[in-house]
Kinemage of the C-alpha trace (Angstrom):
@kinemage 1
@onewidth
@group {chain A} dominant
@subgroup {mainchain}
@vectorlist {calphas} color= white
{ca unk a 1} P 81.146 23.710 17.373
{ca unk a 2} L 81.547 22.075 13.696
{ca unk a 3} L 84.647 20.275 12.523
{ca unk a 4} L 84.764 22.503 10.056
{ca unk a 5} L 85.496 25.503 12.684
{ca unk a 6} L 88.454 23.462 14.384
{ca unk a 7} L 89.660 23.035 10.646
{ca unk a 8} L 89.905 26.871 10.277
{ca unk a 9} L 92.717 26.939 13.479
{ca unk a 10} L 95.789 26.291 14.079
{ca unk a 11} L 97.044 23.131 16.048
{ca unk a 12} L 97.960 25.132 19.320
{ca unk a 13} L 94.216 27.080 19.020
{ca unk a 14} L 92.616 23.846 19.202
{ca unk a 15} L 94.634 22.209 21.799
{ca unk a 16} L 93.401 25.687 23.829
{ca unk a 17} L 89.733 25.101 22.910
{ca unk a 18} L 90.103 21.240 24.311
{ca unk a 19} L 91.654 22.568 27.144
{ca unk a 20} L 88.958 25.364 27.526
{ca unk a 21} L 86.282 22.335 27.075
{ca unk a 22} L 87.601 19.868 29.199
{ca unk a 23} L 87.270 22.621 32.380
{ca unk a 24} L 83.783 23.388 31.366
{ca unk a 25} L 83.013 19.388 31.302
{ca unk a 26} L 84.285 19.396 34.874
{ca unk a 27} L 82.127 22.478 35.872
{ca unk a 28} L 78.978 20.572 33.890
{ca unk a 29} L 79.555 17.603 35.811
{ca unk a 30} L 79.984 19.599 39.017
{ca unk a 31} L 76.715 20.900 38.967
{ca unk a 32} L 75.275 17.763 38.189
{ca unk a 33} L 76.528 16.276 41.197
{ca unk a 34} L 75.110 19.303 42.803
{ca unk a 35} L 71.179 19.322 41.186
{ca unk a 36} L 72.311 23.001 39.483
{ca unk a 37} L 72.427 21.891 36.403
{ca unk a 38} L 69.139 22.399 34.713
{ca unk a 39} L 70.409 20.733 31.128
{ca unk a 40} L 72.068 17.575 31.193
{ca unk a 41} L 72.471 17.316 27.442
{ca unk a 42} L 74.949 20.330 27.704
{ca unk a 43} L 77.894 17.636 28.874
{ca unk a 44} L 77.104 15.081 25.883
{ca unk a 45} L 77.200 18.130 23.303
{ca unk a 46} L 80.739 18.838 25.163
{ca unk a 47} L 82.065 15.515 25.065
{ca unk a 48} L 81.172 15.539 21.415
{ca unk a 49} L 82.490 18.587 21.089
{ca unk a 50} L 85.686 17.678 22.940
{ca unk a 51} L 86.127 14.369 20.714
{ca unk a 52} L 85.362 16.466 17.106
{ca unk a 53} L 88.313 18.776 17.946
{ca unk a 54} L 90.709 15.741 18.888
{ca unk a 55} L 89.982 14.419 15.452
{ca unk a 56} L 90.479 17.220 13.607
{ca unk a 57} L 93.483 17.644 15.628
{ca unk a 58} L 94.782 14.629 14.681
{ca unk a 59} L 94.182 14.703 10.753
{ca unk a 60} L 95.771 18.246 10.675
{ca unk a 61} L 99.219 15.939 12.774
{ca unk a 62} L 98.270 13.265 10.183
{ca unk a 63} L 98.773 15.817 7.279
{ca unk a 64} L 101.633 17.672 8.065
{ca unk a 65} L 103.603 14.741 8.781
{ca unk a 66} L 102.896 13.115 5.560
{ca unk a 67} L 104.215 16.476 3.538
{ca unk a 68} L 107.291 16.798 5.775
C-alpha cells in the first residue's frame, strides 16, 4: 500500500490496517518457521508497509495538533 492511501483515512482506519498488518506479519513469519512460505519478500513488503502507515499516522497527529 502507498502513503498516499493511508493519507486518504482516518487516524482510527489506519491504526486498524496496522493492526490488520501486524497479525499477517506474525502469520508470514509463522510459515517461515514452518518451510510454507513460498515468498519471503512478502514480510519485508509488510514491514514496510507496517512502518509507511506509522508515519503517515504520525504526520496526520503532527498536523492536527499544530491547528488545535
Amino acid at each position: 500500500m502507498k502513503a498516499d492511501d493511508f493519507r486518504s483515512l482516518a487516524i482510527p482506519d489506519i491504526d486498524a490496517r496496522i493492526a490488520d498488518m501486524k497479525k499477517e506479519l506474525f502469520n508470514l513469519r509463522m510459515q517461515l518457521h514452518s518451510n510454507q512460505l513460498s515468498n519471503a519478500n512478502k514480510i519485508r513488503n509488510t514491514r514496510r508497509d507496517i512502518a509507511r502507515a506509522r508515519t503517515v499516522r504520525q504526520q496526520l497527529t503532527s498536523q492536527a495538533e499544530e491547528q488545535s
